[in-house]
DOMI-167030 format. One record per residue (C-alpha): z negated, y, x; residue in one letter; chain; residue number from 1. Coordinates in Angstrom, 1 decimal, padded with zeros to 4 digits. Layout:
REM residues N
Z=Z Y=Y X=X resn=a chain=A resi=NUM $
...
REM end
This chain:
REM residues 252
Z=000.0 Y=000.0 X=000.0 resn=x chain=A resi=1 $
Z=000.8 Y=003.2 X=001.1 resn=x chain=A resi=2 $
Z=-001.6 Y=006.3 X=001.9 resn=x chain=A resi=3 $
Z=000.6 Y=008.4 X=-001.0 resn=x chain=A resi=4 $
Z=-000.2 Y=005.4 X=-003.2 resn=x chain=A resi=5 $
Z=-003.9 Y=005.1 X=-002.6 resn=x chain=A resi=6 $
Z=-004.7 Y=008.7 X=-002.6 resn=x chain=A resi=7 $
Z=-002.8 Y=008.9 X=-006.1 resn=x chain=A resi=8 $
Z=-004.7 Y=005.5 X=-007.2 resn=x chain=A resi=9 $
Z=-008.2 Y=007.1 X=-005.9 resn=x chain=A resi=10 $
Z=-007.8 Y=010.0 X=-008.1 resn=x chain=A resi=11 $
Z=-006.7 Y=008.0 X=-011.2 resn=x chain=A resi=12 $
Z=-009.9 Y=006.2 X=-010.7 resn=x chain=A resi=13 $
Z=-011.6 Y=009.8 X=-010.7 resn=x chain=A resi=14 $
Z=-010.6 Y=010.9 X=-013.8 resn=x chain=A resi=15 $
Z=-013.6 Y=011.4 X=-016.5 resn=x chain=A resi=16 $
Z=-012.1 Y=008.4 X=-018.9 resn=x chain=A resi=17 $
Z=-012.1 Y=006.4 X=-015.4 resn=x chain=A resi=18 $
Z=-015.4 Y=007.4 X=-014.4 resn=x chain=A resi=19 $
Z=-017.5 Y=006.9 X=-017.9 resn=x chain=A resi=20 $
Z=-015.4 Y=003.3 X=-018.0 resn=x chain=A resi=21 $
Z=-016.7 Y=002.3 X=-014.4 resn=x chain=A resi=22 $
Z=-019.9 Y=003.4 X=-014.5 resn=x chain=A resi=23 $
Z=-020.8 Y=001.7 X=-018.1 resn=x chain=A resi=24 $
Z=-019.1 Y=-001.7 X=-016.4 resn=x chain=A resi=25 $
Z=-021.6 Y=-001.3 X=-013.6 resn=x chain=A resi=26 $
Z=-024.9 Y=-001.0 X=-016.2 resn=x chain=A resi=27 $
Z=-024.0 Y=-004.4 X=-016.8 resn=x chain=A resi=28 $
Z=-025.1 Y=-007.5 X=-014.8 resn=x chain=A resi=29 $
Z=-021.6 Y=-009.3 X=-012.9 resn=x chain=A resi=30 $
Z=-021.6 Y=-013.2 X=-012.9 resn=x chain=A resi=31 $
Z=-018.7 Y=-012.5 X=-010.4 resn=x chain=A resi=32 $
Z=-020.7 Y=-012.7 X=-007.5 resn=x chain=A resi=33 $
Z=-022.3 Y=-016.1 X=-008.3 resn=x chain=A resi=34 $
Z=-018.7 Y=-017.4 X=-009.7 resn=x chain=A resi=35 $
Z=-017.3 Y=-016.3 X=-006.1 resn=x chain=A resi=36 $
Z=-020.4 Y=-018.1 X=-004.0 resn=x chain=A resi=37 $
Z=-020.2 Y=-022.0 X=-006.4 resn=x chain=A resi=38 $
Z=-016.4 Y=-021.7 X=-005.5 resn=x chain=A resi=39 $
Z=-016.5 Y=-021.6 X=-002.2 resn=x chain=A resi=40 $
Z=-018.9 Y=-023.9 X=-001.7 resn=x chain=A resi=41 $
Z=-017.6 Y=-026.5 X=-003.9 resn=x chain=A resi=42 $
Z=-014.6 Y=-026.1 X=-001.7 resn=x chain=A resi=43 $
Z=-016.2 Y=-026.8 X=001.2 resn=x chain=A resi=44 $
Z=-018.6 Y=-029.3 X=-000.2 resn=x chain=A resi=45 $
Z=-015.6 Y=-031.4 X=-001.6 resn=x chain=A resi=46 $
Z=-013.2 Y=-030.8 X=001.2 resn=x chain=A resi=47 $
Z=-016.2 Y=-031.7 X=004.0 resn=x chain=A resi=48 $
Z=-016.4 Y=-034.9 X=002.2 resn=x chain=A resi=49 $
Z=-012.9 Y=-036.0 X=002.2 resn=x chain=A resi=50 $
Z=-012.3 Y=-034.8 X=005.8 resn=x chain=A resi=51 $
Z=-015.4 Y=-037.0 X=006.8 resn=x chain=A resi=52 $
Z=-013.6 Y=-040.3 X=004.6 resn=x chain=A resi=53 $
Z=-010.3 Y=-039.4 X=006.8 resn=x chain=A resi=54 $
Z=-012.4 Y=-039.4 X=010.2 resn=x chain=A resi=55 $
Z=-014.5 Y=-042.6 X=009.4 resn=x chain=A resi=56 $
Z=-011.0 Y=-044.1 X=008.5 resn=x chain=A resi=57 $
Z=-012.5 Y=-045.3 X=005.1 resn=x chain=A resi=58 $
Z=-010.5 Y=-046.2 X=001.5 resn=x chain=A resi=59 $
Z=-009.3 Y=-044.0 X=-000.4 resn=x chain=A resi=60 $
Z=-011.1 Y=-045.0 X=-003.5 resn=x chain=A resi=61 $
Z=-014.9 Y=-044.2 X=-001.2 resn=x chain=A resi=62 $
Z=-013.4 Y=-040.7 X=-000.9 resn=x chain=A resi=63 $
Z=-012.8 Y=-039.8 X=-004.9 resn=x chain=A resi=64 $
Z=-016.6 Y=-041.5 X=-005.6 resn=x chain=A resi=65 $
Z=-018.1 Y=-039.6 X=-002.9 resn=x chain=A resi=66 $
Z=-016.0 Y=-036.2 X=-003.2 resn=x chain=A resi=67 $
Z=-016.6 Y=-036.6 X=-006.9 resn=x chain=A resi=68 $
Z=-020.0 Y=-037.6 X=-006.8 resn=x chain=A resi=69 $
Z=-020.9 Y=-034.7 X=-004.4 resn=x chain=A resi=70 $
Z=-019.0 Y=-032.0 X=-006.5 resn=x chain=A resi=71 $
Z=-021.2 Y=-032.6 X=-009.3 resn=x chain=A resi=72 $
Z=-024.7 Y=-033.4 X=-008.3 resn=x chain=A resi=73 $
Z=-024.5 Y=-030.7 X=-005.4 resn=x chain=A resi=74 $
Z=-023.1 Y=-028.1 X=-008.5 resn=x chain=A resi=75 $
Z=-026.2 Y=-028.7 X=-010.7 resn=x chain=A resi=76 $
Z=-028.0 Y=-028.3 X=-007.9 resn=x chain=A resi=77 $
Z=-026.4 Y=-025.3 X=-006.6 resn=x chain=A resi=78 $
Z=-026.8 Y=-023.9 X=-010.5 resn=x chain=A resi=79 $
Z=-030.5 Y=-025.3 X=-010.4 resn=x chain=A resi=80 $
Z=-031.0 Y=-023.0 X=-007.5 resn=x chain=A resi=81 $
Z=-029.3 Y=-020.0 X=-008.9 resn=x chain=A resi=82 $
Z=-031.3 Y=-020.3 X=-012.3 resn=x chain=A resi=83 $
Z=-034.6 Y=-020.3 X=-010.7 resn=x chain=A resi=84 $
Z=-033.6 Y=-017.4 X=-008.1 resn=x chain=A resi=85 $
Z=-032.4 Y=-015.4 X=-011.2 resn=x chain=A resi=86 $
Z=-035.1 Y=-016.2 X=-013.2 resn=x chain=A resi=87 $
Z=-037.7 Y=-015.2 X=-010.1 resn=x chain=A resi=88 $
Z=-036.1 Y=-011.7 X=-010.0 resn=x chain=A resi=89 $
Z=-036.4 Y=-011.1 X=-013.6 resn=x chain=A resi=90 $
Z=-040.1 Y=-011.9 X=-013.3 resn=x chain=A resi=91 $
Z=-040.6 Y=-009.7 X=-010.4 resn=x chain=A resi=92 $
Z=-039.1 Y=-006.7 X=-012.7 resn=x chain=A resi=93 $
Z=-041.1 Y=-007.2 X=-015.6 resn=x chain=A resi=94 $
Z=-044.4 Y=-007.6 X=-013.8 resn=x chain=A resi=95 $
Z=-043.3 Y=-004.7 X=-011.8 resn=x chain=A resi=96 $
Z=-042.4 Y=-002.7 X=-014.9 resn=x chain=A resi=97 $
Z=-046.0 Y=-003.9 X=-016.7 resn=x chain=A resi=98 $
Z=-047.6 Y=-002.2 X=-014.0 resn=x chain=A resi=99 $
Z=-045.6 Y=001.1 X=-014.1 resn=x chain=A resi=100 $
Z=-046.6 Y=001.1 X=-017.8 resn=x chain=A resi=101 $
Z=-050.4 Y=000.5 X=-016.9 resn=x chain=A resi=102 $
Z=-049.9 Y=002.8 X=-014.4 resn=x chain=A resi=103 $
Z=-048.6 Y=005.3 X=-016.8 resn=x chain=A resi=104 $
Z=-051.2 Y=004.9 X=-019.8 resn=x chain=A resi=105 $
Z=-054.1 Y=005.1 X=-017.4 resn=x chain=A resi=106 $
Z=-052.7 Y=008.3 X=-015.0 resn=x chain=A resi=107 $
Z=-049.8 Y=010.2 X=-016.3 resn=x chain=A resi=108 $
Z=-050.2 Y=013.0 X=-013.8 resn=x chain=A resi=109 $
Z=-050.3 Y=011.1 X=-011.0 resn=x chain=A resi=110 $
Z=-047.3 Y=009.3 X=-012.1 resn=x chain=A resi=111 $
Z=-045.4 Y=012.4 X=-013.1 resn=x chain=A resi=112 $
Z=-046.0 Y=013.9 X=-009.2 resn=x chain=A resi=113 $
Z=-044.8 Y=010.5 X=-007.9 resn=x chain=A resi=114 $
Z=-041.7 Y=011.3 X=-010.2 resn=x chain=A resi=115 $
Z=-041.6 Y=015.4 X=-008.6 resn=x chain=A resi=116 $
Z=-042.1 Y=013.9 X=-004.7 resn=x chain=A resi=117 $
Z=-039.0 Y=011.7 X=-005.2 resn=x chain=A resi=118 $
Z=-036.9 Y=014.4 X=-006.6 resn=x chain=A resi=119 $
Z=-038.3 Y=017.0 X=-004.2 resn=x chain=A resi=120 $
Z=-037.6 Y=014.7 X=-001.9 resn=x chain=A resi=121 $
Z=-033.4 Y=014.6 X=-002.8 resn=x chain=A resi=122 $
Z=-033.4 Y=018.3 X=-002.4 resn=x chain=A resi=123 $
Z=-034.2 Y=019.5 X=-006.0 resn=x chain=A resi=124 $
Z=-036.7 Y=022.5 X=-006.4 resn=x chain=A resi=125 $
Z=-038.1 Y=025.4 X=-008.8 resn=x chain=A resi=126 $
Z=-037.1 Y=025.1 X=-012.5 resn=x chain=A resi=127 $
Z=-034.3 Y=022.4 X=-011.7 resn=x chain=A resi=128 $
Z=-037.0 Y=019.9 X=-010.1 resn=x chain=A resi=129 $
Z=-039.5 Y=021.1 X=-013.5 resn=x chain=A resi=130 $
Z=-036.7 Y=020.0 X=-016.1 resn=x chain=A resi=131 $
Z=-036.0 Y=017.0 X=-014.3 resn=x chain=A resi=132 $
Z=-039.4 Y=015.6 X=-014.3 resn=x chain=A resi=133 $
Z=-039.9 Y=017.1 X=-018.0 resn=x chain=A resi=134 $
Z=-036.6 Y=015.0 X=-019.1 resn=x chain=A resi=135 $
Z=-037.6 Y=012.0 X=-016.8 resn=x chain=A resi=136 $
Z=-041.2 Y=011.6 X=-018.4 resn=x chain=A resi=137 $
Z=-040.6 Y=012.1 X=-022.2 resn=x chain=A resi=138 $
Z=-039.3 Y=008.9 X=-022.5 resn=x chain=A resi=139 $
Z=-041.5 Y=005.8 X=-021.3 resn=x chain=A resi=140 $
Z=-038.7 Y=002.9 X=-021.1 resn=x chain=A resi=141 $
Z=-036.4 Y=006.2 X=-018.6 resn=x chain=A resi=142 $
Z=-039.6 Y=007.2 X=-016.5 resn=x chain=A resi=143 $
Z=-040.5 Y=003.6 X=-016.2 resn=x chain=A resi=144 $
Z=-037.0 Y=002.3 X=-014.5 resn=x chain=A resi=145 $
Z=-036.7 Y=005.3 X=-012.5 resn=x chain=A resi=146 $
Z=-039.9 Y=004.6 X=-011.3 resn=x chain=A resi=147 $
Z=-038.7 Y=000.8 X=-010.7 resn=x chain=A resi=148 $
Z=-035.3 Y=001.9 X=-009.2 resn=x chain=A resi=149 $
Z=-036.8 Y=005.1 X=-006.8 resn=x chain=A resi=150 $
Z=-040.2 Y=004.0 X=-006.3 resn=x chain=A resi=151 $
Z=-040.0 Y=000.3 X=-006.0 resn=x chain=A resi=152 $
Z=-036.4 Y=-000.1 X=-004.7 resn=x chain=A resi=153 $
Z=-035.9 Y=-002.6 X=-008.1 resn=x chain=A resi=154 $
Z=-031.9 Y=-003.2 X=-009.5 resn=x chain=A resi=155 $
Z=-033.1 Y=-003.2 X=-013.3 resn=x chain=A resi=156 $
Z=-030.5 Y=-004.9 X=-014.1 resn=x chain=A resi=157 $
Z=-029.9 Y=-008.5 X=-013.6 resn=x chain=A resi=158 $
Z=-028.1 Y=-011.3 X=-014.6 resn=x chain=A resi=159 $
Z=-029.1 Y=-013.6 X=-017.1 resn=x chain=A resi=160 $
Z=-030.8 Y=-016.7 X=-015.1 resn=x chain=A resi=161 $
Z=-028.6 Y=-019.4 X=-017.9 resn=x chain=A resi=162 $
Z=-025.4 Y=-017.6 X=-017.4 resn=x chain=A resi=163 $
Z=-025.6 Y=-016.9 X=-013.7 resn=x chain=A resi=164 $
Z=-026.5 Y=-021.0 X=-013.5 resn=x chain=A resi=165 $
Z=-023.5 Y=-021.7 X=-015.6 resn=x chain=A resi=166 $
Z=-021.1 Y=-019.5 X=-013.7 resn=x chain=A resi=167 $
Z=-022.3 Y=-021.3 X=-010.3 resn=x chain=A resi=168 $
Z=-021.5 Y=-024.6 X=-011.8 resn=x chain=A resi=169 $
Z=-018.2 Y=-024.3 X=-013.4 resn=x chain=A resi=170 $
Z=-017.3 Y=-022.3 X=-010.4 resn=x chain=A resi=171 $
Z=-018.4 Y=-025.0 X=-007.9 resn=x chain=A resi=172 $
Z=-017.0 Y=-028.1 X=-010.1 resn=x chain=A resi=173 $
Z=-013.8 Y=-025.7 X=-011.2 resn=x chain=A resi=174 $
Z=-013.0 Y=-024.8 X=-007.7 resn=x chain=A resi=175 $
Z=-014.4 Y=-028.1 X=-005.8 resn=x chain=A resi=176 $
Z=-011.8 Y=-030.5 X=-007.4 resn=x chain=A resi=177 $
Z=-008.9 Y=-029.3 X=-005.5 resn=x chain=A resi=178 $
Z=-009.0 Y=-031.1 X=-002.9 resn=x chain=A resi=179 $
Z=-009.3 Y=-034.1 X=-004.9 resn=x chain=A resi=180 $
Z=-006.5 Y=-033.3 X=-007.0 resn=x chain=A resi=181 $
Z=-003.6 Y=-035.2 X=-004.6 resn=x chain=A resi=182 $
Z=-005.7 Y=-038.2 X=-004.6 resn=x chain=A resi=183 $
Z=-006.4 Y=-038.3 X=-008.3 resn=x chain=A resi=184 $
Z=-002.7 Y=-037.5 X=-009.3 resn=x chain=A resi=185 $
Z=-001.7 Y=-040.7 X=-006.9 resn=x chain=A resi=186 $
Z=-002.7 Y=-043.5 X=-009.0 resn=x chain=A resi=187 $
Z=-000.2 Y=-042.0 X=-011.3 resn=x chain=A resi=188 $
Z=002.6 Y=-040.5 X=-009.0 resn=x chain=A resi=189 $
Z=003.4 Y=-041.4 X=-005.1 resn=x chain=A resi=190 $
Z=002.5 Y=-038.7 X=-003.4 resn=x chain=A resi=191 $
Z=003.2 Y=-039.3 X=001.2 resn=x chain=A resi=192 $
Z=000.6 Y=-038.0 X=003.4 resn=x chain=A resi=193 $
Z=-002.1 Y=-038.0 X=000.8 resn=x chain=A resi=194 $
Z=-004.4 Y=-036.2 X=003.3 resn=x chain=A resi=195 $
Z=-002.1 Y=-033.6 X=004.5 resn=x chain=A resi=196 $
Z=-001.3 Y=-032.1 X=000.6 resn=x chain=A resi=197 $
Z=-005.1 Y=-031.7 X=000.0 resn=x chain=A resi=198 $
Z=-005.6 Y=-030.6 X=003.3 resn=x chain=A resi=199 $
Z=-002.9 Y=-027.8 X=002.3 resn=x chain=A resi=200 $
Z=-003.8 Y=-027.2 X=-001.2 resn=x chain=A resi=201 $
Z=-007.4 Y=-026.9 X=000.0 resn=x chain=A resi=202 $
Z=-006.6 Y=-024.1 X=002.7 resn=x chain=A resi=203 $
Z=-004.5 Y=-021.7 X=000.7 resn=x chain=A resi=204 $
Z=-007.3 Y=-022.0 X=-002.0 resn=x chain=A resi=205 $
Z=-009.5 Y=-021.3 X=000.8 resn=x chain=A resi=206 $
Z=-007.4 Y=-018.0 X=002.0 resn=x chain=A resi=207 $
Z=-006.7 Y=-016.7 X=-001.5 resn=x chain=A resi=208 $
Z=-011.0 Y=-017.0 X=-002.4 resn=x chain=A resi=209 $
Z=-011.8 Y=-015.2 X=000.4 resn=x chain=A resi=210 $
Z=-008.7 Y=-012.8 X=000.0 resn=x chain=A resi=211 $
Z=-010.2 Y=-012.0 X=-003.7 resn=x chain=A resi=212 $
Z=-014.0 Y=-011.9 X=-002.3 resn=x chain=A resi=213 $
Z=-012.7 Y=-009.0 X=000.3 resn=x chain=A resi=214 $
Z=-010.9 Y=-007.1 X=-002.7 resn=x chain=A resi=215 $
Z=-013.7 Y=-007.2 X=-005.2 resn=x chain=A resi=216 $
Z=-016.8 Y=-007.8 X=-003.2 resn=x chain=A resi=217 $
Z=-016.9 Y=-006.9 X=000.2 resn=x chain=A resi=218 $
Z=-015.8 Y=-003.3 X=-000.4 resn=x chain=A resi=219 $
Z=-014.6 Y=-001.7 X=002.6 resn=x chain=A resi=220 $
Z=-013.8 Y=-005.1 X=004.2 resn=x chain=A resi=221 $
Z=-009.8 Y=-005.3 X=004.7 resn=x chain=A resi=222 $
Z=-008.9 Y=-008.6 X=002.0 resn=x chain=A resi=223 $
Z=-006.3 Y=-009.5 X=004.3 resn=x chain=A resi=224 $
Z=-009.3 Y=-010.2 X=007.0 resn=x chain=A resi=225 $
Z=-011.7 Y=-011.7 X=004.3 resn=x chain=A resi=226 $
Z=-009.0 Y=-014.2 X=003.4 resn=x chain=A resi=227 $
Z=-008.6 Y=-015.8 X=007.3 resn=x chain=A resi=228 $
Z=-012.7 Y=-015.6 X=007.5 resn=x chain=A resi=229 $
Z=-013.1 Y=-017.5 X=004.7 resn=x chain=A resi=230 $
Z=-010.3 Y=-019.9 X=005.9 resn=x chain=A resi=231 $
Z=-011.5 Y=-020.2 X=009.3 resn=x chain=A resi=232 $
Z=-015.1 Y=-021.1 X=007.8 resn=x chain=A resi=233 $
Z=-013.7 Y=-023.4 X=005.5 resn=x chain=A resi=234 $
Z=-011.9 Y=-025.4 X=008.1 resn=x chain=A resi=235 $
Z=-014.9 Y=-025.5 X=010.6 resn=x chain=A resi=236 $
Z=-017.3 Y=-027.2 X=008.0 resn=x chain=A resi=237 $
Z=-014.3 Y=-029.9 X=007.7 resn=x chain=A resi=238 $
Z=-013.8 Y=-030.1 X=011.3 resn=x chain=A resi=239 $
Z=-017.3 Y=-030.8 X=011.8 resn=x chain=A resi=240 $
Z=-017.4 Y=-033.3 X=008.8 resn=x chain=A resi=241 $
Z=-014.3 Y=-035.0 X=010.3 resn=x chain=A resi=242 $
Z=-015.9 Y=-035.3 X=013.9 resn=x chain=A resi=243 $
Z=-018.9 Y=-036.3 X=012.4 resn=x chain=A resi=244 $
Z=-017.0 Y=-039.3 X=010.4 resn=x chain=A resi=245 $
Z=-014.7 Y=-040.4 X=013.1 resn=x chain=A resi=246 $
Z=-017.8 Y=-040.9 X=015.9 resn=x chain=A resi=247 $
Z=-019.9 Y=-042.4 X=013.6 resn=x chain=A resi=248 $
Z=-017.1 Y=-045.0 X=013.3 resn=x chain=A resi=249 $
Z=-017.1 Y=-045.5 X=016.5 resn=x chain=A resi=250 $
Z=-020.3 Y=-046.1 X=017.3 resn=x chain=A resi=251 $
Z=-020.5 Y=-048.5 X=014.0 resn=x chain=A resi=252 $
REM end
């Protein structure tokens, strides 16, 4: 893209319409980070398996029970793990936001100067800093998250512990078959050099994740360099898995 066509893109995204639309999207919690993390590691949970089957020189049967065995106990797991992190950080808000209302109830002034040093603090003063504090503290739910987010360093909003667990999962399992497509589809079709497609397929799914991950995620990280880190990553967990496989043959 060129400069012309990014500057004129960065102003579109400037516009009022542009900037009410982005900054009500960002109020709301994203799944799209936990969607991103369960498919790249059911990518290289999957992959790792099959490239540690190829290395061990086993059937091609062990590799579908294993790589689809692993892609969906290490999922629930990953979603387990997700659910509980989620629902630890919504905890850690609300007893947070319990004491900010205690807090509150029992000294109001002391509160409302915490509320003045943090705005002083930004560079506000005289009337400005007096309306801000006013506006802040007539309503308890806004003086209580601004405490949360200023004071306490809190993001308010979260996402939901279920759905973040569910967008890990189908993510992971989603995702994490790929590499067991080619061997799946050859009980029905014959497909030559079995390996070699899912090693392929596996790859540019690989590239293209961490392509999207740069775009939408890693702002201010070029995609373009996101998509051969991810790759490179990818491909050193099956190296390892297939190094791993092929000397413990050897030794066996």
């Amino acid at each position: 893209m060129s400069e012309k066509m990014k500057d004129k893109e960065l102003m579109h995204e400037h516009t009022h319409h542009a900037i009410q639309k982005r900054l009500s999207e960002k109020a709301q919690p994203s799944y799209l980070g936990d969607f991103m993390l369960g498919s790249i590691d059911g990518l290289v949970t999957t992959f790792a398996v099959i490239a540690g089957v190829v290395g061990a020189r086993l059937q091609l049967e062990v590799a579908l029970i294993l790589g689809v065995a692993n892609l969906v106990a290490d999922g629930f797991s990953m979603a387990v793990s997700n659910f509980f992190r989620s629902k630890s950080d919504q905890e850690i808000i609300e007893k947070a936001r319990q004491m900010e209302k205690k807090h509150i109830e029992l000294i109001p002034e002391g509160e409302k100067e915490e509320v003045r040093q943090i705005f002083k603090a930004k560079g506000f003063e005289g009337v400005t800093l007096d309306n801000i504090v006013k506006t802040i503290t007539s309503d308890e739910k806004r003086w209580i998250d601004t405490m949360l987010v200023e004071e306490l360093g809190l993001r308010i909003e979260n996402p939901h512990p279920l759905k973040s667990a569910l967008a890990t999962f189908i993510s992971f399992c989603f995702v994490g078959v790929i590499p067991l497509l080619p061997l799946l589809a050859s009980y029905f079709i014959e497909i030559p050099k079995i390996y070699t497609v899912s090693a392929v397929m596996t790859f540019i799914t690989f590239y293209l994740l961490g392509y999207f991950k740069g775009r939408y995620l890693d702002l201010g990280h070029p995609p373009l360099i996101s998509g051969f880190e991810t790759l490179f990553l990818g491909g050193g967990a099956a190296t390892l898995a297939y190094a791993i496989g092929h000397f413990i043959k050897m030794i066996l």
